[in-house]
C-alpha positions as CSV (number, residue, x, y, z in Angstrom):
1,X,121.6,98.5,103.8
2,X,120.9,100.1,100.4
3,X,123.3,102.0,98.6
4,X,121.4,104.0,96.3
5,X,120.9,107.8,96.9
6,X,117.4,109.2,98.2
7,X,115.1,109.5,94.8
8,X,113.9,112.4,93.6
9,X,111.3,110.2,93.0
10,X,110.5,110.0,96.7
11,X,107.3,111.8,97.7
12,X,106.3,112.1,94.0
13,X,102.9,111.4,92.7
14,X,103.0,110.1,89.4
15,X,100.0,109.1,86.7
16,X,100.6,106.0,84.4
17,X,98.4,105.7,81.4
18,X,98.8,102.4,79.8
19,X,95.9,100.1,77.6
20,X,98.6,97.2,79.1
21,X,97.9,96.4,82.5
22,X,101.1,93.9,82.0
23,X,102.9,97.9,81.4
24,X,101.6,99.2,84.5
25,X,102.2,96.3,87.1
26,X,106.1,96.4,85.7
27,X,106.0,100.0,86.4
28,X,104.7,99.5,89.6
29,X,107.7,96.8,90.3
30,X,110.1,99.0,89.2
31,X,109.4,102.0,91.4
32,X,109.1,100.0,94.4
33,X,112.5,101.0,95.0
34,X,111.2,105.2,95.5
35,X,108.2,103.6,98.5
36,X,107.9,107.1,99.1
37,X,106.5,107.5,95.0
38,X,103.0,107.5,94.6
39,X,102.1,105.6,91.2
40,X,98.4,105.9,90.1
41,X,97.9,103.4,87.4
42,X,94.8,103.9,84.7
43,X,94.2,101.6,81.8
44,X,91.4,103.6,80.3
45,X,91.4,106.9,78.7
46,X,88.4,108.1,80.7
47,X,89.8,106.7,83.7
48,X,93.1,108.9,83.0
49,X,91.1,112.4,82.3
50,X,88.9,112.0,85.3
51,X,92.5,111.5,87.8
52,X,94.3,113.9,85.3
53,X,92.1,116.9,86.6
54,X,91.1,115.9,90.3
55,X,94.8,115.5,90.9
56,X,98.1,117.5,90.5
57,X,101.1,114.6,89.4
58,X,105.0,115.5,89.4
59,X,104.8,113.3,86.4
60,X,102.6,111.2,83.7
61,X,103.5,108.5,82.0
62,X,101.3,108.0,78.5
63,X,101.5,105.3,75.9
64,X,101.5,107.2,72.5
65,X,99.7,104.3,71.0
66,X,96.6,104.6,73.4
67,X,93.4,105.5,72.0
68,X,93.2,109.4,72.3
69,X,96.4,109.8,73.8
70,X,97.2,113.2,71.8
71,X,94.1,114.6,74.0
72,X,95.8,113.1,77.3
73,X,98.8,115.0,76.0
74,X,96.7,118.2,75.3
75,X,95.4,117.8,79.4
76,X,98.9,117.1,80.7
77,X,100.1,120.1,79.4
78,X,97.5,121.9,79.9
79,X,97.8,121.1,83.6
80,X,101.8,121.6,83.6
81,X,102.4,118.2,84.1
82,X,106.0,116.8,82.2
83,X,104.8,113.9,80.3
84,X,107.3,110.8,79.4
85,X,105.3,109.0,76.2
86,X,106.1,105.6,76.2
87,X,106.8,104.2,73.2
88,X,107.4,100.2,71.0
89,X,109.0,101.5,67.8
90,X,110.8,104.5,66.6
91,X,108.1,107.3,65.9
92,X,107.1,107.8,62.6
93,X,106.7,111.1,60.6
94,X,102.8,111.4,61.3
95,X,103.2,110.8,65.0
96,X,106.9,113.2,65.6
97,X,104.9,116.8,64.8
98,X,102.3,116.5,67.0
99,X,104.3,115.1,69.9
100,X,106.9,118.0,69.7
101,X,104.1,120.3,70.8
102,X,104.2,119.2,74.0
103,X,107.0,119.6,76.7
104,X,107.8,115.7,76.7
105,X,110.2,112.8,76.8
106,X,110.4,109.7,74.9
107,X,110.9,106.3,76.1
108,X,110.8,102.8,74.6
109,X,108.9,100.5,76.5
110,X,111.2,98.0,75.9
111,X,113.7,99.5,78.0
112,X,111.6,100.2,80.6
113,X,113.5,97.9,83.6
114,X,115.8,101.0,83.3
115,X,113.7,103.9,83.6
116,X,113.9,105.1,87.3
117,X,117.4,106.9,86.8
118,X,115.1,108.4,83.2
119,X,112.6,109.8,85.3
120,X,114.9,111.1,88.3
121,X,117.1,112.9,85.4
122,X,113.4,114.0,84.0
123,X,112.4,115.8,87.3
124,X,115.7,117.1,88.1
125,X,116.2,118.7,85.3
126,X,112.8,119.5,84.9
127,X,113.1,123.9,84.8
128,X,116.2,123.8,83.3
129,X,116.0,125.1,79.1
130,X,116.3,121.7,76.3
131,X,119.6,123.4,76.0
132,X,121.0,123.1,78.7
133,X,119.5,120.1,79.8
134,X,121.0,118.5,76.9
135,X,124.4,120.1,78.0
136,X,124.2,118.4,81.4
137,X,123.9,115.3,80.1
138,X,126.8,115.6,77.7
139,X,128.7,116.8,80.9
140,X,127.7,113.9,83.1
141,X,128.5,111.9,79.9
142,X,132.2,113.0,78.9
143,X,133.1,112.9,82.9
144,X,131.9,109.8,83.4
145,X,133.9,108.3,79.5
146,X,136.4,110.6,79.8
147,X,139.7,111.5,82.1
148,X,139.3,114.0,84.4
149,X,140.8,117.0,82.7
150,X,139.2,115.7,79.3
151,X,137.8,120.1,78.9
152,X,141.3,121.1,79.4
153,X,142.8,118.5,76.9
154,X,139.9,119.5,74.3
155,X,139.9,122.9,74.5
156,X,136.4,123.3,75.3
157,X,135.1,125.9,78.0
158,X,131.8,123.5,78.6
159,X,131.7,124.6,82.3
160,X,131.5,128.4,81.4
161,X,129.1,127.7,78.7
162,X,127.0,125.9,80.6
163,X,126.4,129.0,83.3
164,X,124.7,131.0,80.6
């Protein structure tokens, strides 16, 4: 008997974009443990546009270094979909701009044996503002480093801020 919580994951339909079909079949591995996730995997860029607008996905999964993938970006949030770009090195100047005009994640492919709990955070968090997103996490963070009454001992009202 398994352990782990249900996934958000479960009953998800999401699009992986990858020139690597090595990237895809790991991703595929991985999320075996959501069997209720739906993975479509492309390797093409035409491939990706023609499932990105017959289909509605919880999520897509885009390798920045693909050929056109600032377009695939364009479509994916043009169709509302939150986008985690993969990615093999830390992003350079050039590449940073346009990627923050899209709603979007960054992940480094060579991390990606641990992404699952990534995109279950990605999804639950999903309507929440950056902000406060980015407060949950340091939450989740300081509870889990932290003793209990860490707030108290800091003198930090987290909790209240964080109902804004």
């Amino acid at each position: 008997m398994s352990t782990r919580k249900k996934s958000i994951l479960n009953g998800k339909r999401i699009l992986a974009v990858d020139s690597e079909p090595n990237v895809l079949t790991m991703l595929e591995e991985i999320l075996k443990v959501c069997p209720d996730c739906r993975l479509d995997r492309v390797t093409t860029y035409i491939d990706a546009v023609e499932k990105m607008v017959s289909w509605t996905y919880d999520l897509a999964i885009l390798d920045i270094m693909a050929p056109q993938a600032f377009d695939l970006l364009d479509l994916a949030a043009y169709r509302n979909f939150p986008v985690l770009v993969l990615t093999t090195k830390t992003l350079t100047a050039p590449l940073e701009q346009p990627i923050q005009l899209v709603p979007q994640t960054c992940f480094p492919k060579e991390r990606i044996k641990e992404i699952v709990p990534f995109l279950e955070s990605m999804l639950q968090y999903r309507d929440l503002p950056r902000w406060k997103r980015f407060y949950m996490k340091l939450v989740d963070f300081f509870s889990g480093h932290f003793e209990s009454d860490w707030e108290k001992k800091t003198g930090t009202k987290w909790r209240e801020w964080g109902k804004l």
